[in-house]
C-alpha positions in Angstrom: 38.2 -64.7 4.7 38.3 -62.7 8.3 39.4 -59.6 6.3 36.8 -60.2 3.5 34.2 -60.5 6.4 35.6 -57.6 8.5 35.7 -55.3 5.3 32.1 -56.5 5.2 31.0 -55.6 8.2 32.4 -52.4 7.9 30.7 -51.8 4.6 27.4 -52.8 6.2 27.5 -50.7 8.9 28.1 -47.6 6.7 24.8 -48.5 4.9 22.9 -48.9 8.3 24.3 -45.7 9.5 23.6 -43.6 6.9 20.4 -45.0 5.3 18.1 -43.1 8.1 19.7 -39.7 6.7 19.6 -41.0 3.1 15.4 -42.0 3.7 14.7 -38.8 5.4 16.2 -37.1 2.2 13.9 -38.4 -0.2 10.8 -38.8 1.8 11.1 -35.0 2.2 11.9 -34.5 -1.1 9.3 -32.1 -2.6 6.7 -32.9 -5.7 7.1 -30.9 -8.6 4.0 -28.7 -9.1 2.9 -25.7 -10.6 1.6 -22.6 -8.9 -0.1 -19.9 -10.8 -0.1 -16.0 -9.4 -3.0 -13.5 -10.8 -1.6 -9.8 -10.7 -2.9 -6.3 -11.8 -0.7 -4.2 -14.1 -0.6 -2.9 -17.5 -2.0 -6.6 -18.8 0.7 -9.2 -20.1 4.2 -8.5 -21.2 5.3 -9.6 -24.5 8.4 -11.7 -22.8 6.1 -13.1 -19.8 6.8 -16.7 -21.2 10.7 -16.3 -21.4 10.7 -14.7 -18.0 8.7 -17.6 -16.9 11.3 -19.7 -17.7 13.8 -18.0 -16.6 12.1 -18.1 -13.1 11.5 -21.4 -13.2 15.2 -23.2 -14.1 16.4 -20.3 -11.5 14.1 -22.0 -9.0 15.3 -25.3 -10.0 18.8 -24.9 -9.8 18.9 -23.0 -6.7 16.2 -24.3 -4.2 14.3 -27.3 -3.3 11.2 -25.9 -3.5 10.8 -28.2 -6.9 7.8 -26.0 -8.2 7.4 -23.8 -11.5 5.7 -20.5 -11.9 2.5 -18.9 -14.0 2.7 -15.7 -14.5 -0.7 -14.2 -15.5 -1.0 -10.4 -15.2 -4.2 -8.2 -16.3 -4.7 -5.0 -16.9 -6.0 -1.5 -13.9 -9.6 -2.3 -15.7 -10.4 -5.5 -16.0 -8.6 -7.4 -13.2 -11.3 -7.1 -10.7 -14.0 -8.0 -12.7 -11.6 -11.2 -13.6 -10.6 -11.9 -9.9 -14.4 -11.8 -9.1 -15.3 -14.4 -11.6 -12.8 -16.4 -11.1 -13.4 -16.0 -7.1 -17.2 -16.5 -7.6 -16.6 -19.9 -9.9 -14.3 -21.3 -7.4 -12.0 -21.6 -10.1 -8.1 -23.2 -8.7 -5.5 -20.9 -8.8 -3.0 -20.5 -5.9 -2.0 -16.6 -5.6 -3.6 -13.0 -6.5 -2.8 -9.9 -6.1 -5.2 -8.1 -3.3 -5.7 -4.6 -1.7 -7.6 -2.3 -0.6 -8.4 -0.4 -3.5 -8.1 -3.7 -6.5 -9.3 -6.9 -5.3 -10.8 -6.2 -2.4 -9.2 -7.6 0.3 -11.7 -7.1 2.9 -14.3 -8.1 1.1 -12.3 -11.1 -0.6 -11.0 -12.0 3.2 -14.6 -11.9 4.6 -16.2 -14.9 2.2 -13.4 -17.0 2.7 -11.7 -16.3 -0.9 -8.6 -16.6 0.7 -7.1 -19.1 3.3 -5.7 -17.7 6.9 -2.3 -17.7 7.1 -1.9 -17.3 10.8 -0.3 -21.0 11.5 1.1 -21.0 8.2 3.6 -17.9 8.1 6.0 -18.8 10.5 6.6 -22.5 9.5 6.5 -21.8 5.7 7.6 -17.8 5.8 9.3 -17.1 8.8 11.6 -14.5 7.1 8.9 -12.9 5.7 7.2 -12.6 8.9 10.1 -11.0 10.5 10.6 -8.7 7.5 7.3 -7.3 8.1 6.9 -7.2 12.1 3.7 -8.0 14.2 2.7 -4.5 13.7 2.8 -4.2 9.7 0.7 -8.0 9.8 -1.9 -6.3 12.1 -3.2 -4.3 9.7 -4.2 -7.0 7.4 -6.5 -9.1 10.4 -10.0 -9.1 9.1 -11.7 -11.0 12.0 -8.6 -11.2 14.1 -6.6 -13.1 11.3 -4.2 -12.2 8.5 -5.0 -13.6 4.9 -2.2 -11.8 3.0 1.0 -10.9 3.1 1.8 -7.1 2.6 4.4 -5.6 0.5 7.5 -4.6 2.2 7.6 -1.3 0.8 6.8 2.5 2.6 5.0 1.4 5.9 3.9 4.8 6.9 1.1 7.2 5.5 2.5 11.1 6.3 1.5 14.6 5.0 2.9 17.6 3.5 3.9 19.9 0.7 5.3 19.1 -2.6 7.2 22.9 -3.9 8.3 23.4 -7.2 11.7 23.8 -7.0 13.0 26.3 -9.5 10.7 28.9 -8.4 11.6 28.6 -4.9 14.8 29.7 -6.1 13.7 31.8 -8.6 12.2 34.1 -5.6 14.9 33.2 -3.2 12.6 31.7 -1.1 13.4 30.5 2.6 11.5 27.7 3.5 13.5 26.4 6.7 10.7 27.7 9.0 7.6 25.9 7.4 6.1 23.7 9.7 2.6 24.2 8.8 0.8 24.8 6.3 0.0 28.1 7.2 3.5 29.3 7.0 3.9 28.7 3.4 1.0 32.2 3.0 4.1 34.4 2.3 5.4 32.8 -0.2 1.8 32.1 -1.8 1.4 35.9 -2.0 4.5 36.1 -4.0 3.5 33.4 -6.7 -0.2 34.9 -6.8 1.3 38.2 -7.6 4.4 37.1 -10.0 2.9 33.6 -11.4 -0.6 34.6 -12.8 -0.6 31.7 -14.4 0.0 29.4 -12.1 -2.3 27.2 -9.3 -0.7 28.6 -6.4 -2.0 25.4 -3.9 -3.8 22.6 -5.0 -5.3 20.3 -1.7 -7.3 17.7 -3.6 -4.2 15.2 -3.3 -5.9 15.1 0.5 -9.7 14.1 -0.3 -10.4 14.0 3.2 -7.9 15.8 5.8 -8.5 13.1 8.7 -5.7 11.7 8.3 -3.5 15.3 8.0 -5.2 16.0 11.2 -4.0 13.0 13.1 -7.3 11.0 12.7 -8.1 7.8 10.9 -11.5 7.4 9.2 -12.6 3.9 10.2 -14.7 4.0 7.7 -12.2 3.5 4.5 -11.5 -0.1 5.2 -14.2 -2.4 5.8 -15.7 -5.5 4.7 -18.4 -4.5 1.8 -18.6 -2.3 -0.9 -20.1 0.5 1.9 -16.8 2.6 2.7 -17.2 6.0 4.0 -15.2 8.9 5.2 -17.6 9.3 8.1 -16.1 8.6 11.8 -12.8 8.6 12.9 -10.5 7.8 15.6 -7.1 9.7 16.7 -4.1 7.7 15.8 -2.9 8.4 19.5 -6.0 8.1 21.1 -6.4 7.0 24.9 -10.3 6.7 25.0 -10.8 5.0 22.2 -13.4 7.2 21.6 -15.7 7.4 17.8 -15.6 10.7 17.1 -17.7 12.7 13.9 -14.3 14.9 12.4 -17.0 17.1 11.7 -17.0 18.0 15.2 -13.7 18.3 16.0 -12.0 21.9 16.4 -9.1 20.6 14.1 -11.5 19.9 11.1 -13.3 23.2 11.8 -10.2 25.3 11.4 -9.5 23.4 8.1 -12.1 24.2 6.4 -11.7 27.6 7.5 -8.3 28.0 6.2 -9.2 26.1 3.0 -12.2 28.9 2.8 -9.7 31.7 3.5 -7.3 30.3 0.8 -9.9 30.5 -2.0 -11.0 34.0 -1.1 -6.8 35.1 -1.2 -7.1 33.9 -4.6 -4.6 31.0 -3.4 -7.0 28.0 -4.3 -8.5 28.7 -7.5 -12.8 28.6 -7.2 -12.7 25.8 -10.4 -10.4 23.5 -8.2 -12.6 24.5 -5.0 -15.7 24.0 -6.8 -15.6 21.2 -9.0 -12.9 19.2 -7.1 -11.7 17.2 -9.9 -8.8 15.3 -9.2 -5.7 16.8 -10.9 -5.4 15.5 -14.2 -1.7 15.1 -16.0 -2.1 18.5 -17.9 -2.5 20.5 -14.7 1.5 18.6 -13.1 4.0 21.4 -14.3 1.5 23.9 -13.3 0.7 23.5 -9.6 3.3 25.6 -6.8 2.4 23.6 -3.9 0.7 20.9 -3.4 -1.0 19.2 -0.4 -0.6 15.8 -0.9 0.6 11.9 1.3 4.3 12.1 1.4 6.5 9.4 0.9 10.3 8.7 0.2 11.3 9.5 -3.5 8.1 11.1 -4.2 9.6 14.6 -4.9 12.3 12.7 -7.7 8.7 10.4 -9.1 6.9 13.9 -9.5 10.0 15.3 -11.0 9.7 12.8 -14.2 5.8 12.6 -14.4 5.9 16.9 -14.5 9.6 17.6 -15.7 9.9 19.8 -12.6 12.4 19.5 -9.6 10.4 19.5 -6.3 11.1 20.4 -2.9 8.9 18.0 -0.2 8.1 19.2 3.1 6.7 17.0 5.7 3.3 18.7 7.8 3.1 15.5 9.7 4.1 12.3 11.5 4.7 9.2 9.5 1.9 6.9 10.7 2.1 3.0 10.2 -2.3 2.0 9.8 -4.4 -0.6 8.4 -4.2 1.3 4.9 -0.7 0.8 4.8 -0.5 -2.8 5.2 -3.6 -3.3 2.6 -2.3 -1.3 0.0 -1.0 -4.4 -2.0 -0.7 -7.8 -0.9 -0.3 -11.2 -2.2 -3.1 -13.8 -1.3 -3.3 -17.8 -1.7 -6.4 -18.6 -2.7 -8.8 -21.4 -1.1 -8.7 -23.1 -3.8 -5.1 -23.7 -4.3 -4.0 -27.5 -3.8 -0.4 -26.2 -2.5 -1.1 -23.4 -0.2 2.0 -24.2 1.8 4.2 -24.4 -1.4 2.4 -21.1 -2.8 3.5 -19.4 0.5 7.2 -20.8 0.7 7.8 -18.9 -3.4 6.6 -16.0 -1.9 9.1 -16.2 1.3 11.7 -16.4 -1.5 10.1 -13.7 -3.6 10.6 -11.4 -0.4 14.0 -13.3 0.6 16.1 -13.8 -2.6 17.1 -10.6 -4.2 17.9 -12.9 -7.7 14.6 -14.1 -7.7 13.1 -10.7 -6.8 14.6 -8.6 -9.6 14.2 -11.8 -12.3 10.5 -11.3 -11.3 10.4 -7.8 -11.3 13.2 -6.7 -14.7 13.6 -9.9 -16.4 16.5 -11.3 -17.5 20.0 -9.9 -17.3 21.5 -8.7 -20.5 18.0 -8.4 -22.7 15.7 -6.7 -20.6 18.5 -5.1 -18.2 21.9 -4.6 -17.8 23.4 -4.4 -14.7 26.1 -1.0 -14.4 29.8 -1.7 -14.2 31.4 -0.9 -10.5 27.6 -0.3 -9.4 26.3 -3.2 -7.4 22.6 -2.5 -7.2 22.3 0.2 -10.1 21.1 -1.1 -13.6 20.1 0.5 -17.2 17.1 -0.7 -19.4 18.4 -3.3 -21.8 17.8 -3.9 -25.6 14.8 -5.6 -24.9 13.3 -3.3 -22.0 9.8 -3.0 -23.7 9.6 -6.9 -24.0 9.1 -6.8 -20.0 8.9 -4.1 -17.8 5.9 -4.2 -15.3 6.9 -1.9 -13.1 5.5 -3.3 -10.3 8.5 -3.5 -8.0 5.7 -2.2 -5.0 3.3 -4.8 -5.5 6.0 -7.7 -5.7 6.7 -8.9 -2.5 10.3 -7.0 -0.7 10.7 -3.6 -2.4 13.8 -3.5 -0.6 15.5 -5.6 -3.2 14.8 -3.9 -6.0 17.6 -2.6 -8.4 17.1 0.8 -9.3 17.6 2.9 -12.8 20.2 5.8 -10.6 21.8 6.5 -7.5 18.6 8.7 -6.7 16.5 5.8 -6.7 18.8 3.4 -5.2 18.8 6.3 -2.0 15.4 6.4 -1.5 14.9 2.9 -1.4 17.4 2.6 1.5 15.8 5.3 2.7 12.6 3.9 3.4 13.8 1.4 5.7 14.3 4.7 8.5 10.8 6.1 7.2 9.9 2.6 8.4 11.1 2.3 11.6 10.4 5.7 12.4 6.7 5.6 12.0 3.7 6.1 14.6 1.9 2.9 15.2 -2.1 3.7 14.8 -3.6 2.6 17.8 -6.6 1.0 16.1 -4.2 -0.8 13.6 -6.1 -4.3 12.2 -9.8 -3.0 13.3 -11.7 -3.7 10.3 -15.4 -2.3 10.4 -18.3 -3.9 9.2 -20.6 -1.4 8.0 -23.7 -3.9 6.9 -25.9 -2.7 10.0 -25.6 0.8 9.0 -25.9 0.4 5.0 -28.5 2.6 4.8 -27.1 5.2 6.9 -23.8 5.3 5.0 -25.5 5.6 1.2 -27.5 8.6 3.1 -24.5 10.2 4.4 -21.8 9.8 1.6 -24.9 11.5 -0.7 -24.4 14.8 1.6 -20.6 14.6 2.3 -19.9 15.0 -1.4 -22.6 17.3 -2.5 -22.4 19.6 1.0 -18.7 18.7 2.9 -15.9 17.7 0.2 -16.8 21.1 -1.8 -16.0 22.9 2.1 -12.6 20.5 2.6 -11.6 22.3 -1.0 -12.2 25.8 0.4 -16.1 26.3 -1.4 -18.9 27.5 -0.2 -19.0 29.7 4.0 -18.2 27.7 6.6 -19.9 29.5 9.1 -23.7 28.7 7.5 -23.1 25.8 5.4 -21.4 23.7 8.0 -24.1 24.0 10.4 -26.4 22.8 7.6 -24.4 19.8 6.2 -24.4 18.7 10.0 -28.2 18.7 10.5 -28.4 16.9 7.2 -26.4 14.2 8.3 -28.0 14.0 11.6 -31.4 13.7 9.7 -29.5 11.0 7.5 -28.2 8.8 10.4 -25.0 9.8 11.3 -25.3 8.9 15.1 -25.7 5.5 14.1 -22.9 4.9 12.1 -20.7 6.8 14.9 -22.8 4.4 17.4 -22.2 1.3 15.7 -18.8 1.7 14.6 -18.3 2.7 18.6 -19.7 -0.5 19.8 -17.7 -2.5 17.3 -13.9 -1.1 18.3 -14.9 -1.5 21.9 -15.9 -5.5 21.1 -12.5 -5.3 19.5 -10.6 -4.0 21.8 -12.1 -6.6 24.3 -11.2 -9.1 22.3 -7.6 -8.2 22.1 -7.5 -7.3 25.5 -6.7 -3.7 24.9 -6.8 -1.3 27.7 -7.5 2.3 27.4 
C-alpha cells in the first residue's frame, strides 16, 4: 500500500506540474479562420483554387497560425473601381493590395480604409519590420502612421541610360567615361549619321526630370486625387526649403540641353512634340534611353525588345516615399482578424516555401525546381494554369526563385542597391493638396500644354519659359509652393526635425 500511494503521489505531482504548461498550450491555441487578400494582376488564374489549397495544408502542417487563405486577384482595369466599391460598402475582407499608382494608398489611408499598424508590426511582424528598416516604413506614414507594409523589393529610385548593346559594339564604342548625359553626344553623332533609322535618345521614360536632378516633387504623393509635379524639395536639402524646379538653374539647363538635342536631330520633333509614352513597337528601335534604373532592368528590357542592353547609372540611388508606396499590402478596417491577417503576411515575407507556393504554384505542375541549382527553377507542364507574376507586389522579393542564373544575380543584387541608397530627407511627408485644389487643376492645365512639351526638347526655352512661368504665376503657383512650405515645416516640427 505505501508503494501504491508513493507511486501515487508521484503520479499526481507530474499532473500538477505540468498542467500550467499543458493549459497555457491550449488557451493559446489559435481559432481556425479564414482571411481573404484582394490583389491586382492579370485577373484570376485558372489553378487559383488548387494553389489555394496548396497554401492552406502548407500552413496547416507547418505553423500554428490555424488560418486558411482566399485568393482573389482582378485584373490592371478593373481593380480599382472594385477596391472602391468594396471600400465605399464597408464590405469585410482582411487584405488588399495598395499603392501609389492602384489603390490609392494615400487616399485609402486618409478615410480610414485601412487600420494603423504602428503597435501591431512589431508584436505580430517583427521580422518583417526588421526586413524593411525604420527608414523603408517612413515612407508609408500618412499622418505620422504606417497603414501598409511595403514590398521588400528595389528600395531606391536612380537615373540613367539604357544603350543598346550590339551597336555599341558594332561602332566600337567606349563608354567608360560617361558620367553624364552629356557625354553620351559623341556617340549620338555617330548613330544619327550611320542609324537613320533609328531614335537616337528617347527621355520620355523621365516625365518630369526632378527626380534626375536630385529633387523630389512633393506633389506626386498626396492624399486626394490632386497630384501634381509642381514643387519640390532636394533630396539632400539642409533648409528645408519649397522650391518651384522651374526656378532652379539645374531645371533650366535641362531643358536647354533637351532643346539642343532636338535641334542636333538627336530627339526626334514627333517624340519632342507629342510626348507619347513609348509604345511596344518603338522597344528595338530606341539607342538610348533616359529612363529610372534599377537592378536587372537591362536583362527585363532585353526580353520585352530582343535587344541586349548596356545600363549606365546618371545618378544616386535614392530611397523616398515613392519607393516604399509602390506596392503594399493593407488590412482592411473591416477585417475581424487584423492581427492574424498581419502574422500570414510576416510569413509571406519570412518563409521562402510559402513565398514561392504563393508566387509559382505548386512544385512539379506549375514549376520544376533545376537539379544541382538551389534557387533556379523552369516553368512546369502546367505553367499557364498559374503564373501571376507578381513576385514584386508579394511581400519579400528576396525569396523569389528565379527562371536563370541572370535573374537569380540581380535579385541578390538588389539587397547592395538597397543598402547603398540615399535616404530622402523628406521621406514619409505626405502633402495634402485640398487647400490648393484650385491652384493645382490651374497649374497642371499649363505644365502639360506649356512645360512637359520643353522637358521633351519642344518649343525655345529662352521665350517660352518665361511665358509658362507668368502663366503659372497668374494660375497660383505661389500658393501651392506656400502651402506645401507651411505644411513640411509643421511636419518637421512634429518630428522634431532640425535643419
Amino acid at each position: 500500500m505505501k508503494k501504491i500511494m508513493k507511486v501515487f503521489v508521484l503520479i499526481m505531482g507530474i499532473i500538477v506540474l505540468t498542467m500550467p504548461a499543458y493549459c497555457e498550450e491550449v488557451s493559446t491555441q489559435l481559432p481556425p479562420i479564414k482571411l481573404t487578400w484582394y490583389f491586382v494582376g492579370n485577373g484570376q488564374e485558372k489553378d487559383t483554387v488548387l494553389v489555394e489549397t496548396a497554401i492552406n495544408e502548407y500552413i496547416a502542417k507547418n505553423t500554428t497560425l490555424n488560418c486558411s487563405i482566399k485568393l482573389r486577384c482582378y485584373d490592371w482595369t478593373n481593380y480599382d473601381k472594385k477596391m472602391q466599391q468594396m471600400i465605399n460598402s464597408a464590405e469585410e475582407f482582411d487584405i488588399c493590395f495598395t499603392s501609389n499608382w492602384s489603390n490609392n494608398y494615400y487616399i485609402r489611408a486618409s478615410q480610414g480604409a485601412f487600420i494603423s499598424l504602428d503597435s501591431l508590426l512589431p508584436t505580430y511582424a517583427p521580422k518583417t519590420t526588421i526586413l524593411l528598416g525604420e527608414d523603408y516604413l517612413k515612407g508609408t506614414y500618412v499622418n505620422g502612421s504606417c497603414y501598409a507594409i511595403p514590398s521588400n523589393k528595389e528600395k531606391a529610385t536612380q537615373y540613367g541610360l539604357l544603350i543598346r548593346k550590339d551597336l555599341v559594339q558594332k561602332y566600337n564604342m567606349d563608354l567608360s567615361k560617361v558620367k553624364k548625359l552629356e557625354d553620351m553626344e559623341p556617340f549620338f553623332e555617330i548613330i544619327k549619321k550611320k542609324e537613320p533609322s533609328m531614335y537616337v535618345l528617347d527621355p520620355r521614360s523621365v516625365e518630369a526630370p526632378s527626380e534626375m536632378l536630385n529633387m523630389r516633387s512633393l506633389g506626386c504623393e498626396v492624399t486626394s486625387q490632386t497630384s501634381t509635379w509642381i514643387g519640390g524639395v532636394y533630396y539632400d536639402t539642409k533648409d528645408y526649403k519649397v522650391i518651384n524646379q522651374l526656378e532652379t538653374p539645374e531645371m533650366i539647363a535641362y531643358m536647354k540641353l533637351m532643346q539642343s538635342y532636338v535641334q542636333k536631330g538627336f530627339i526626334s520633333k514627333e517624340v519632342a512634340e507629342e510626348g507619347n509614352y513609348v509604345i511596344d513597337e518603338m522597344y528595338g528601335k530606341i539607342f538610348c534611353s533616359l529612363t529610372e534604373l534599377y537592378p536587372g532592368q537591362a536583362y527585363y528590357a532585353e526580353a520585352r525588345s530582343g535587344y541586349e542592353y548596356i545600363s549606365i547609372p546618371l545618378t544616386k540611388a535614392v530611397m523616398s516615399t515613392k519607393n516604399s508606396t509602390g506596392a503594399m499590402q493593407a488590412i482592411s478596417a473591416t477585417s475581424n482578424n487584423p492581427e492574424r491577417a498581419l502574422m500570414f503576411l510576416e510569413l509571406v515575407n519570412t518563409d521562402k516555401a510559402l513565398n514561392n507556393l504563393l508566387n509559382f504554384g505548386i512544385e512539379g505542375k506549375h514549376y520544376i525546381k533545376v537539379k544541382g541549382k538551389t534557387n533556379i527553377i523552369q516553368a512546369g507542364e502546367e505553367e499557364r494554369a498559374y503564373n501571376p507574376g507578381l513576385g514584386w507586389a508579394f511581400g519579400n522579393q528576396m525569396l523569389n526563385y528565379a527562371f536563370n542564373e541572370r535573374e537569380n544575380q540581380f535579385i541578390n543584387e538588389m539587397q547592395s542597391f538597397n543598402e547603398q541608397a540615399q535616404i530622402d530627407k523628406t521621406i514619409g511627408f505626405v502633402f495634402n493638396p485640398d487647400s490648393v485644389y484650385t491652384q493645382i487643376e490651374n497649374c497642371n492645365l499649363i505644365w502639360e500644354k506649356q512645360v512637359r512639351p520643353m522637358l521633351l526638347g519642344a518649343g525655345d526655352v529662352t521665350t517660352d519659359l518665361p511665358r509658362a512661368k507668368k502663366a503659372l504665376k497668374a494660375a497660383g503657383v505661389d500658393d501651392i509652393i506656400s502651402e506645401m512650405q507651411k505644411q513640411l515645416n509643421a511636419w518637421k516640427m512634429k518630428n522634431k526635425i532640425n535643419n
